[in-house]
Residue, then its C-alpha position, 0 to 999 in steps of 0.5 A: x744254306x741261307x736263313x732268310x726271312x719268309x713272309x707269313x704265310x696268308x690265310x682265308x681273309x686276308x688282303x693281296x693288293x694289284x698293283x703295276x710298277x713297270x708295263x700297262x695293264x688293261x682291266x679285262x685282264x684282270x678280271x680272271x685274277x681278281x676271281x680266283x683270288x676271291x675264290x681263294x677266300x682273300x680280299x683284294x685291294x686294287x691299286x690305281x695303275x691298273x688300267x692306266x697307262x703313260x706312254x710304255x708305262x702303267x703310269x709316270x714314275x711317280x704314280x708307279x712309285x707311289x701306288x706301290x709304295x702305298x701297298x708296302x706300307x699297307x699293314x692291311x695287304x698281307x701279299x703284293x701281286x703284279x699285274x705285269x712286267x713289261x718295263x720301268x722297275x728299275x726306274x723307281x727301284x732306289x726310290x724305294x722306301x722299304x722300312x715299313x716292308x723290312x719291319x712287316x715283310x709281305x709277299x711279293x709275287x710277280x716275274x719277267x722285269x719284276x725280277x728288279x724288285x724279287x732280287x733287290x729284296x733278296x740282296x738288300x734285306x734278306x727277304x724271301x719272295x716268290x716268282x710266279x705267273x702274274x694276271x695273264x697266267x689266270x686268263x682261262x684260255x692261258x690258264x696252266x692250273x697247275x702253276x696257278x695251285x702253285x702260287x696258292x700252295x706257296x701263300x698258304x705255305x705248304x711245301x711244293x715239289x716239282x718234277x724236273x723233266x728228262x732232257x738229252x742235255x741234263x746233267x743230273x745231281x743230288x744238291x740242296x740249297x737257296x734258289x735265286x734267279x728270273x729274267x736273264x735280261x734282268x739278272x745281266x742288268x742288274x750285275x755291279x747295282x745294289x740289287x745283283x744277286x749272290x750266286x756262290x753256292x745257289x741254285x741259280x734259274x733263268x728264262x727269257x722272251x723275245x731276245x735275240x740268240x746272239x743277244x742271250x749269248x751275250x748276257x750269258x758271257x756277262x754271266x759268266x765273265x762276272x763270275x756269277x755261273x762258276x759256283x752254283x750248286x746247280x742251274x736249272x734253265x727254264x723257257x726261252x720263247x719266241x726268241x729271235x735270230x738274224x738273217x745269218x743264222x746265229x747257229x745255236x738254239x738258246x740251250x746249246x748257247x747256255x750249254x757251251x758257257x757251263x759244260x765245264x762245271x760240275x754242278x747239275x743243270x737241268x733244261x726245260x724246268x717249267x719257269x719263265x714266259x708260257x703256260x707252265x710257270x710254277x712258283x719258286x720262292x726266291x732266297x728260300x731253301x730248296x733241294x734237288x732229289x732223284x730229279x725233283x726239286x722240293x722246298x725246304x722252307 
């Protein structure tokens, strides 16, 4: 299995910088964040697009750029937590200066377009980083505590084990090894660029909002024409919300469409896994070392 870097782990005091790179953020929604944050015993910085906003961004590229190049050359902020996703990381990703992040890796938390960022450093340096609900999942009436102890839990560094649901369609599996994936839209625009991730041996998860069943049909045949869903240790597929089809129908709900690209591999596939764009979006470190066990998935680093 891999052997990549881990950030250190945080402990009570330190500081988890905000910031959003991509998608505008209202203030007010952040207010939930920030508290359970402070609860936590940590100290926030925030960063000086949030509550901003440039047409469909939090900011030009570069304000987004330079807020969050400020937080990674913070030796003081420990963890980077994203506000949103939204839109516009890929827009500023090679414009990156990572050599104070390299030196002094810290978490990076985020999901949905922060996918971009996650796989980048994975791909590029080798950096672990963690997919994760960002300040709308600490919204009290969208709050899953569950998924929200699981971010703690992966600061802090204790192990996380989550049970993975029964479904009429899983394909069941013992199997150990390094976890990548996110956004399906992402992961399918990022193929052949510097921050496309290695699937071979992985354990590869995706979810996806608001697409089109024919669009994800489409991103699922990227997948598998570029080789990237051929030598997985397993698939685990999480939510597919609020997706589209057109007036005829497309015929497939989203996990027949992914069913139909891996029936005939061996490897274990597992539905419904709690990730993606809903409640129940648990923390997954993305290049760490996880297992497959009597269907559960545990973290081994």
């Amino acid at each position: 299995m891999n052997k990549s870097t881990i950030p250190p782990y945080l402990k009570r005091g330190d500081t988890i910088g905000i910031t959003c790179p991509a998608g505008a953020l209202s203030m007010t929604t952040l207010d939930d964040m920030c508290q359970q944050l402070s609860n936590w015993g940590f100290k926030i910085k925030l960063g000086h697009t949030l509550g901003t906003s440039y047409y469909k961004f939090s900011g030009s590229d570069s304000e987004r750029l330079n807020d969050l190049q400020s937080m990674l050359d913070d030796d003081d902020v420990k963890a980077i937590l994203f506000g949103r996703g939204g839109y516009g990381l890929v827009r500023i990703i090679d414009q990156i200066d990572f050599t104070s992040f390299i030196k002094s890796p810290k978490w990076l938390v985020g999901f949905s377009d922060i996918t971009c960022l996650l796989s980048h450093v994975h791909t590029q340096y080798n950096i672990v980083s963690m997919h994760a609900h960002m300040s709308g999942g600490y919204v009290i009436s969208q709050k899953d505590e569950a998924s929200t102890q699981s971010i703690y839990d992966t600061l802090v560094g204790m192990s996380t084990t989550y049970i993975l649901p029964e479904h009429t369609m899983n394909r069941t599996g013992n199997i150990a090894g390094t976890i990548v994936g996110g956004n399906l839209a992402l992961l399918s625009d990022l193929i052949g660029t510097k921050s496309d991730i290695d699937t071979n041996d992985k354990i590869l998860f995706i979810e996806d909002i608001g697409e089109y069943l024919y669009n994800i049909d489409r991103m699922l045949w990227q997948l598998k024409r570029a080789g990237k869903l051929s030598n997985l240790k397993a698939l685990l597929v999480g939510g597919f919300t609020d997706t589209l089809d057109n007036e005829t129908p497309f015929g497939m709900n989203p996990y027949e469409i992914v069913w139909e690209k891996v029936q005939g591999y061996a490897y274990p596939v597992y539905f419904d896994v709690p990730v993606g764009h809903q409640v129940r979006n648990v923390a997954l470190k993305i290049g760490a070392n996880y297992q497959i066990e009597n269907n559960v998935l545990i973290s081994l680093s």
